[in-house]
C-alpha positions as CSV (number, residue, x, y, z in Angstrom):
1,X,118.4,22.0,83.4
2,X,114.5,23.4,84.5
3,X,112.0,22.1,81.5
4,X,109.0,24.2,80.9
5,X,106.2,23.6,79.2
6,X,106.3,27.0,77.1
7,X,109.6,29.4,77.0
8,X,108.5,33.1,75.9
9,X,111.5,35.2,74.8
10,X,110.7,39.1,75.1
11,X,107.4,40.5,77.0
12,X,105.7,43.0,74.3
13,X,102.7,43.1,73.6
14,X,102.1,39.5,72.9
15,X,104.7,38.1,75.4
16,X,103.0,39.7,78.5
17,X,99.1,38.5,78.4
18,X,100.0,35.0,76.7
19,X,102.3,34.2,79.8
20,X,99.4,35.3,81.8
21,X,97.2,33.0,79.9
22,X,99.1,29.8,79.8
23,X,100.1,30.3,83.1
24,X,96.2,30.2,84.5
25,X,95.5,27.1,81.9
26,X,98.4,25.0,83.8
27,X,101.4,25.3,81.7
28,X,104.3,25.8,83.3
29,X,105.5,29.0,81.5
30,X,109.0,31.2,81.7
31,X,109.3,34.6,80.0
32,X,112.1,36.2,79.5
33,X,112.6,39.5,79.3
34,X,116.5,41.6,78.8
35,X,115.5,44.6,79.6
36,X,112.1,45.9,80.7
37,X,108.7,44.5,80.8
38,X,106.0,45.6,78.5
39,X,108.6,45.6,75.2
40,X,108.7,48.8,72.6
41,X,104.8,49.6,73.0
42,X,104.9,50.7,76.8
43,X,108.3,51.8,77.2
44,X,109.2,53.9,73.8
45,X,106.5,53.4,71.7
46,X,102.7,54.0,72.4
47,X,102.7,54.7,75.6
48,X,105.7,57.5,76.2
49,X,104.8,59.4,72.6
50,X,101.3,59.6,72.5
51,X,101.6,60.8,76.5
52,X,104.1,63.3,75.2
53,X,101.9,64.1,71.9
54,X,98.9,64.9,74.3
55,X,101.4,67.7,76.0
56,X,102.1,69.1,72.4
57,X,98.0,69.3,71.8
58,X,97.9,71.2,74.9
59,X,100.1,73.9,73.5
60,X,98.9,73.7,70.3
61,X,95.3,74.7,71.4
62,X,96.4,77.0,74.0
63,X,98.5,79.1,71.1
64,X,95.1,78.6,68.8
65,X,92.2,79.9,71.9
66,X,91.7,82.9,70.0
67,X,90.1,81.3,66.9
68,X,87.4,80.5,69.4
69,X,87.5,83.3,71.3
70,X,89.5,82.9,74.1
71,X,92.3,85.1,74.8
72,X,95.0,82.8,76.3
73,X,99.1,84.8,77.2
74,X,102.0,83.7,78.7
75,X,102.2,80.0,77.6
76,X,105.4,77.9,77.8
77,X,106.4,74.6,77.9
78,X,108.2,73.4,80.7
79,X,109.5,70.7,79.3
80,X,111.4,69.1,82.2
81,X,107.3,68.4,83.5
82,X,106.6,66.7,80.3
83,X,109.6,64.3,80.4
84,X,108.8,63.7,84.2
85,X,105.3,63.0,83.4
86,X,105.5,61.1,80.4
87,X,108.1,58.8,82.9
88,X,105.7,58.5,85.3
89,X,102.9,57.2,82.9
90,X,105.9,54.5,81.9
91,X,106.6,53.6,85.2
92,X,103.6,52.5,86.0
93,X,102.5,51.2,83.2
94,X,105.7,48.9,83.0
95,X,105.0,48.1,87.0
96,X,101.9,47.0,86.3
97,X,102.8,44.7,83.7
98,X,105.6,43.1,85.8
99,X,103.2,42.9,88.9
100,X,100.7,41.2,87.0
101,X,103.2,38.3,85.5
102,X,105.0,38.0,89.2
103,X,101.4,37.4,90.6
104,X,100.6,34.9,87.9
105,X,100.4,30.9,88.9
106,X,102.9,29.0,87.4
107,X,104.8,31.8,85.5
108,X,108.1,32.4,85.6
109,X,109.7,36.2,84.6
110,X,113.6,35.6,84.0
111,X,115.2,39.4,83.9
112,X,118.1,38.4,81.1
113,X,119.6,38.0,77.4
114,X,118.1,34.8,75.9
115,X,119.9,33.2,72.7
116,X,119.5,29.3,71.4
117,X,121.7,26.4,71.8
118,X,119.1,24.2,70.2
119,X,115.8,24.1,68.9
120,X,114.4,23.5,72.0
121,X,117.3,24.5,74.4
122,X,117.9,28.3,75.7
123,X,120.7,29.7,77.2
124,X,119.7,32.7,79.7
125,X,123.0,35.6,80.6
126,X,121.0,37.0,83.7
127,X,121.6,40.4,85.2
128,X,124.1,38.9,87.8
129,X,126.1,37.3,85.1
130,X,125.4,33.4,85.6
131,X,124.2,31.3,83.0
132,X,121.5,28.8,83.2
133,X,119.9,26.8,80.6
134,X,116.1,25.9,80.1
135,X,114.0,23.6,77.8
136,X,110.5,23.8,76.4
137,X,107.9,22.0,75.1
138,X,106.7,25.3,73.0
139,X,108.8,28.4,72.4
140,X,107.2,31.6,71.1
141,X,109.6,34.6,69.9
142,X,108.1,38.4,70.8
143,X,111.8,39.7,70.7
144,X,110.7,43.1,69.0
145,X,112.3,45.2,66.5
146,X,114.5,48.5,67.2
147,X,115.3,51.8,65.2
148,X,117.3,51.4,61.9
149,X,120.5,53.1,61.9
150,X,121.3,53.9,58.0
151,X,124.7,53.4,56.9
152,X,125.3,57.4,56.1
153,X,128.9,58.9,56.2
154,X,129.9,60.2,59.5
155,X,126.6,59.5,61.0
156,X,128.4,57.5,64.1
157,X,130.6,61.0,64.4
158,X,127.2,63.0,65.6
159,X,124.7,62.5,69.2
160,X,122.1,61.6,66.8
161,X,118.8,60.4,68.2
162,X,116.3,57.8,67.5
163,X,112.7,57.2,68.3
164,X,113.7,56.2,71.7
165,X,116.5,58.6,73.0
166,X,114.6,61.5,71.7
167,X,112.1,61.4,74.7
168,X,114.5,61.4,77.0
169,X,116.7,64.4,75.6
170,X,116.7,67.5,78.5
171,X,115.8,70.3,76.6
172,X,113.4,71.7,73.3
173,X,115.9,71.0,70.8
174,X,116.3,74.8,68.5
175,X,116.1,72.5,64.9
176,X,115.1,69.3,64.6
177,X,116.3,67.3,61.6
178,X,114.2,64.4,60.5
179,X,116.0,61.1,58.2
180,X,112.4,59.6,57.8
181,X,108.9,60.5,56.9
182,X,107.5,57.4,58.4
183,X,104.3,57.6,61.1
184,X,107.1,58.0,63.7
185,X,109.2,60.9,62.3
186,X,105.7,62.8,61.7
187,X,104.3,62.4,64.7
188,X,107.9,63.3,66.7
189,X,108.3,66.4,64.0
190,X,104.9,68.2,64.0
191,X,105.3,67.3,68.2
192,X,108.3,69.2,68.5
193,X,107.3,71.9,66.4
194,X,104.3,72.7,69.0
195,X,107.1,72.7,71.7
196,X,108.7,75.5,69.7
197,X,112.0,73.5,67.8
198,X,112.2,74.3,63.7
199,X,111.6,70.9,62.4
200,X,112.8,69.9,58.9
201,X,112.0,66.6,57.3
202,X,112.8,64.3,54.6
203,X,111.8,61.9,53.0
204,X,113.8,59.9,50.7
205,X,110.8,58.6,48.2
206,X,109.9,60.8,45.8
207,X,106.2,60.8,47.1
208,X,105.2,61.7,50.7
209,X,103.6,59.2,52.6
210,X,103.8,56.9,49.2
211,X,101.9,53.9,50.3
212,X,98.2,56.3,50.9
213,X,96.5,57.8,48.6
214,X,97.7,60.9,46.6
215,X,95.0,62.6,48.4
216,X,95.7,61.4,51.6
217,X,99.0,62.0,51.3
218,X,98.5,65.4,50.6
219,X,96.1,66.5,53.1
220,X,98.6,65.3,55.7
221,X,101.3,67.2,53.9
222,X,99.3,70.2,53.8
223,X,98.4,70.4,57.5
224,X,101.6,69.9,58.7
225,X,103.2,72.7,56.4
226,X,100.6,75.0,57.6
227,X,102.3,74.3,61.2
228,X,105.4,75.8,59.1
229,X,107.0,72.0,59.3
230,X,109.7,71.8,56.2
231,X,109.5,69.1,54.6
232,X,111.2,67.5,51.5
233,X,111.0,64.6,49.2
234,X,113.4,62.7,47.0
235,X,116.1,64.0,49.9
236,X,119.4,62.0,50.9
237,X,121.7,62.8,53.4
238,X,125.2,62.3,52.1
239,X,127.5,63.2,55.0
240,X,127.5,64.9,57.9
241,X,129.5,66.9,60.5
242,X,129.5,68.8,63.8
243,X,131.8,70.9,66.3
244,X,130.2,71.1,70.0
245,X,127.3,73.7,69.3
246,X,125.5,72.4,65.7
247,X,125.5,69.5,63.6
248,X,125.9,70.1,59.6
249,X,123.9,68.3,56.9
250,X,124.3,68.2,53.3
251,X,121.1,66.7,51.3
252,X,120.7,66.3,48.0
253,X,117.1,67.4,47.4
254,X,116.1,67.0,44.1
255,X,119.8,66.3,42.6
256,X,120.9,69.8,44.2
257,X,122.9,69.9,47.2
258,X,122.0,71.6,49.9
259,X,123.6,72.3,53.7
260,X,121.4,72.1,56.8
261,X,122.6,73.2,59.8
262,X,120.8,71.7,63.0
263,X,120.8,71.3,66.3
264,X,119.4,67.8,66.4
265,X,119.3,65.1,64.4
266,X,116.1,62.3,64.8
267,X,117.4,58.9,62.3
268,X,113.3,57.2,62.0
269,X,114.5,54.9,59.1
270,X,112.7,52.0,59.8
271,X,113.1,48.8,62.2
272,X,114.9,46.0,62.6
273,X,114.1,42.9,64.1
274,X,115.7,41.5,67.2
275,X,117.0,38.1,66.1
276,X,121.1,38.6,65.7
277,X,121.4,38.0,69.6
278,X,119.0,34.8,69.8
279,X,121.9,32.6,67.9
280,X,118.6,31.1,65.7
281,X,121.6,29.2,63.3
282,X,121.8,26.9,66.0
283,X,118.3,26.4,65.2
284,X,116.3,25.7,62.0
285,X,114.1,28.4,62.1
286,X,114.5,30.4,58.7
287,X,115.1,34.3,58.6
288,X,114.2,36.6,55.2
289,X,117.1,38.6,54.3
290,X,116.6,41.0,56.4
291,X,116.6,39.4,59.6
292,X,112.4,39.0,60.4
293,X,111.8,35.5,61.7
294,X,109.4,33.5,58.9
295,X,105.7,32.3,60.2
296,X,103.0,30.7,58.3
297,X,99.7,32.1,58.0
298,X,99.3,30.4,62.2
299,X,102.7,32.0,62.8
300,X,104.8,28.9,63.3
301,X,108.1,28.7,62.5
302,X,110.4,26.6,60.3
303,X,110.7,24.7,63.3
304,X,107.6,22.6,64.5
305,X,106.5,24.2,67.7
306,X,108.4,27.5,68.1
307,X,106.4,30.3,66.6
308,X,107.3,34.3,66.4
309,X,104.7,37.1,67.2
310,X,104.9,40.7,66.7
311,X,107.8,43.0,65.2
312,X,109.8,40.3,65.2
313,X,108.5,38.2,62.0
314,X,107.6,41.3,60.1
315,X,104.9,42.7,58.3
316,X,102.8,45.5,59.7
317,X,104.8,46.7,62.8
318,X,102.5,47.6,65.0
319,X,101.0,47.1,68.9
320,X,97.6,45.8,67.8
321,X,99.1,43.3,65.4
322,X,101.4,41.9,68.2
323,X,98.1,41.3,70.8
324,X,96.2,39.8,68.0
325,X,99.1,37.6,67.1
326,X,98.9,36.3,70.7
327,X,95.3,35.7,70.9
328,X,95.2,33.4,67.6
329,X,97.9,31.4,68.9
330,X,96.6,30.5,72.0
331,X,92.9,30.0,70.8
332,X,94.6,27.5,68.5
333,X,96.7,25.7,70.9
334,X,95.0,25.6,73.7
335,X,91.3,25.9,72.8
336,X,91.3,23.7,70.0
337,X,90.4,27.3,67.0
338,X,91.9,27.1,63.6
339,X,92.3,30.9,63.2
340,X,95.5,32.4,60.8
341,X,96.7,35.6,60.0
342,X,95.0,35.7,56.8
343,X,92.6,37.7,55.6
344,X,92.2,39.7,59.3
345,X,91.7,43.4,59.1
346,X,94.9,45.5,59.9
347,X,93.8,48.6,61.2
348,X,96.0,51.6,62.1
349,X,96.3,54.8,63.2
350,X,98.9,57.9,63.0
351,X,99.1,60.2,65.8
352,X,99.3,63.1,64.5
353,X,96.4,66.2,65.0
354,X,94.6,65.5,63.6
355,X,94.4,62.1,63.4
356,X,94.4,60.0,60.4
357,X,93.1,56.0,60.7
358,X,93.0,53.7,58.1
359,X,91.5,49.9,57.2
360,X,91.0,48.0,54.6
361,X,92.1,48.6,50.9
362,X,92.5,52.0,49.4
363,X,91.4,53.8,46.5
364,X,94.5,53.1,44.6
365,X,94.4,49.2,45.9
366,X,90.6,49.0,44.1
367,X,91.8,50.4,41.2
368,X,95.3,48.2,41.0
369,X,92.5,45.1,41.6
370,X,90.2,46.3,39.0
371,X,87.4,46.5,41.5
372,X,84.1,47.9,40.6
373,X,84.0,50.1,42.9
374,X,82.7,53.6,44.3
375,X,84.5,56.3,46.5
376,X,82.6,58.5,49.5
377,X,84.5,61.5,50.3
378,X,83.1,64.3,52.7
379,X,85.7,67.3,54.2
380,X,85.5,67.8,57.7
381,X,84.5,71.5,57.2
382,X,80.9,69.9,56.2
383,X,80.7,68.1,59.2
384,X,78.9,70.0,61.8
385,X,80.8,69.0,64.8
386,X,84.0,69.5,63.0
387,X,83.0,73.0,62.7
388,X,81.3,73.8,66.2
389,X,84.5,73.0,67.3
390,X,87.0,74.1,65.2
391,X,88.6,71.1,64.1
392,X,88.1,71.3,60.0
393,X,91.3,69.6,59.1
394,X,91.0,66.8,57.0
395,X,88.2,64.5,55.0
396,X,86.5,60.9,55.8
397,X,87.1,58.7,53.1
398,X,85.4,54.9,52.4
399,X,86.0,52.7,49.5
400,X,82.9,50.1,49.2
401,X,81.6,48.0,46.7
402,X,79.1,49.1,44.3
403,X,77.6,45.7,43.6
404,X,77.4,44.5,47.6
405,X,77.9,48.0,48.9
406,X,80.1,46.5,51.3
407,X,82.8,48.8,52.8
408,X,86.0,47.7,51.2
409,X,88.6,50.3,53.2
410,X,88.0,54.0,54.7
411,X,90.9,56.4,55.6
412,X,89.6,59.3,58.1
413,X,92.0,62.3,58.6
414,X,90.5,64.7,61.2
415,X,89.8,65.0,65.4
416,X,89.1,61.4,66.7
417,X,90.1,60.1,63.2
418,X,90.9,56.7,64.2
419,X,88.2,56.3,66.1
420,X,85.7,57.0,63.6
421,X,87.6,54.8,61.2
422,X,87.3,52.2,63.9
423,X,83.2,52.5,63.3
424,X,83.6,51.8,59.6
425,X,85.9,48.6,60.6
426,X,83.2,47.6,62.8
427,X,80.9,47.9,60.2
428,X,83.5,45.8,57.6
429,X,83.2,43.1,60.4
430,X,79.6,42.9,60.5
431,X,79.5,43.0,56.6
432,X,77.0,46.0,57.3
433,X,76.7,47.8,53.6
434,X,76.9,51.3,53.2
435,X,72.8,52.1,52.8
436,X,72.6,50.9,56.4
437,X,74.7,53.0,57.9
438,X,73.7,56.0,55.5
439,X,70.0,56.0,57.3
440,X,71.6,55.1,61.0
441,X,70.4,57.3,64.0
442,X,73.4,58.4,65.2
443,X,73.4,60.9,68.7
444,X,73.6,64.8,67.5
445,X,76.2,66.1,67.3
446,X,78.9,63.3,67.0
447,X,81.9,63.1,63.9
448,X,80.2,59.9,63.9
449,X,76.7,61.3,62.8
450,X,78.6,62.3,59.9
451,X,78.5,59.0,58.9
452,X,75.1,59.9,57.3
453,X,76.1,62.5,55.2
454,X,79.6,60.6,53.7
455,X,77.5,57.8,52.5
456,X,75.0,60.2,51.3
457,X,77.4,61.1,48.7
458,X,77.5,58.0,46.9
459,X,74.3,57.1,45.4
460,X,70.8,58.5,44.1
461,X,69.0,55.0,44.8
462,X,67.9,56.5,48.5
């Protein structure tokens, strides 16, 4: 039985460089990995959709040249080119990862299904069928999450796809049906949309995009109806059926039925965690009902010495959080930092064009929190380089204080969105107040030099 100083089960986002960095501070380190290295983010998350949402800008801009003049015919999607490059992307993204970990002093990459027989003992099923078992001093879980398949009538009877085997099906599919309104569904939808498929969502809240702002919500709403994407609210999928040529819906929409015939079904209900493999009841480390791992605020587990990063223990599922998770746990253990989760920013972005990023609190929260408080708000068609370059969708947004007239949240919908919201997160950081960056040189003619002119809007005390 091999001991090791830390066991790491799954090689995400946070698996991958904490190896790496235990492994070059001495510790004898194993990760394990079932499938393939880099987790969700590089190999059907991040990294394949925003590679294949580029593609779809492509088009989209090619099929819009004459608003600026430029007379563009012919254009088509060859779509087999997009798969083929979006793999190659993936490929070596996922290479790299696994080249860096194999070249890594004292690490050790185990290709195979890990579960618990103990707190501190792990049982390994590896590609060639053997068993072995290892010990640790310290485990860390970064076993991921994966798509939620909804318990809907006769969904097992239809190819339905999820946010991973959609980027791998062969051809444009004629009508894309969306279960989901999440960042995921919208960003596949208004995608294939630009590659030419009918795309119908919905969205079983009664609000779109419920957790923004009203008027966030409906600027996004707006833009992507103008790309003629259906979408619905309040919507369930009851049942549904198929013969070899279209699948059959029926939603109720508003307490009415209706029947949707597709050709293609996308389920983007959600995630669930990874844990009902890993055997944790022959552990003490606690679940929530629905399956995330629980971590304190230094994302240790019930159990002394095993913690969980990422998906995996809930809460905002995304890439950054899963790096940042990794970062405080290793500044803690090994270079002597009291960091936590609490308190940090959680900034995030939806890939959709345009863009729309997002930090801090929102208008609503402020309100809910009975902050005194004051709202900026400037369209993109007044911002000049939104308009030298056609790209007027959308509105910066920032919530500050209106005693400190510190920046207490921004949402930015437009071109670069998210990196212009990261400015004003920057800014949150450095506990820079609005006046500051009202009067800021910034470089003509940036989005960011709009800056100037959304702060402008909140005071007469210039």
């Amino acid at each position: 039985m091999k001991h090791y100083d830390a066991v790491i089960i799954g090689s995400g986002q946070a698996g991958v460089p904490l190896a790496k960095k235990l492994g070059k501070k001495g510790l004898k380190t194993a990760i394990i990995e079932r499938k393939f290295v880099g987790g969700t983010c590089i190999n059907a998350g991040c990294t394949p959709t925003k590679t294949m949402v580029a593609s779809a800008r492509v088009m989209h801009i090619a099929n819009t040249a004459n608003e600026v003049g430029v007379n563009v015919s012919g254009v088509s999607v060859d779509f087999k080119a997009v798969i083929e490059r979006k793999n190659k992307i993936v490929t070596q993204f996922r290479e790299g990862a696994e080249n860096g970990l194999r070249k890594t002093e004292n690490v050790d990459l185990i290709l195979g299904e890990a579960s618990f027989v103990s707190n501190k003992e792990i049982k390994i099923v590896l590609k060639n069928g053997e068993e072995e078992i290892i010990t640790a001093d310290k485990i860390f879980i970064n076993a991921g999450a994966r798509p939620t398949i909804p318990p809907i009538e006769s969904l097992d009877g239809i190819n339905y796809l999820t946010s991973t085997t959609i980027m791998n099906v062969d051809e444009v599919p004629k009508h894309l049906l969306v279960v989901g309104a999440s960042y995921i569904a919208l960003e596949f939808g208004q995608m294939f949309k630009r590659f030419g498929s009918k795309v119908t969502v919905l969205e079983h809240a009664e609000k779109f995009l419920s957790r923004e702002d009203d008027d966030v919500a409906d600027e996004i709403k707006k833009f992507l109806e103008e790309e003629q994407l259906e979408i619905f609210t309040n919507a369930t999928v009851q049942n549904f059926s198929s013969n070899n040529k279209q699948i059959n819906a029926t939603i109720k929409i508003n307490d009415v039925v209706k029947e949707i015939t597709c050709s293609h079904v996308l389920i983007a209900t959600g995630r669930t965690p990874n844990t009902d493999d890993l055997k944790l009841e022959n552990t003490k480390i606690e679940t929530d009902d629905k399956g995330y791992i629980k971590v304190n605020d230094k994302l240790e587990t019930s159990e002394p010495n095993i913690y969980a990063l990422g998906d995996v223990k809930g809460g905002p599922a995304f890439t950054h959080i899963s790096y940042n998770d990794h970062l405080i746990v290793f500044h803690n253990l090994c270079e002597g930092a009291d960091e936590s989760v609490k308190d940090r920013l959680l900034p995030y972005t939806m890939f959709t064009d345009p863009q729309f990023g997002r930090v801090g609190i929102s208008e609503r929260e402020a309100r809910q929190r009975q902050l005194n408080f004051k709202v900026a708000m400037l369209p993109m068609t007044h911002v000049a380089r939104g308009i030298e370059t056609n790209e007027t969708k959308g509105f910066m947004k920032a919530v500050v204080d209106a005693d400190t007239k510190q920046i207490l949240g921004a949402a930015v919908i437009g071109e670069q969105g998210g990196e212009i919201m990261s400015m004003l997160q920057l800014s949150m950081m450095g506990k820079i107040p609005f006046d500051v960056l009202r009067s800021t040189v910034f470089a003509h003619p940036l989005y960011a030099e709009a800056l100037n002119n959304l702060f402008m809007k909140l005071d007469n005390d210039k």
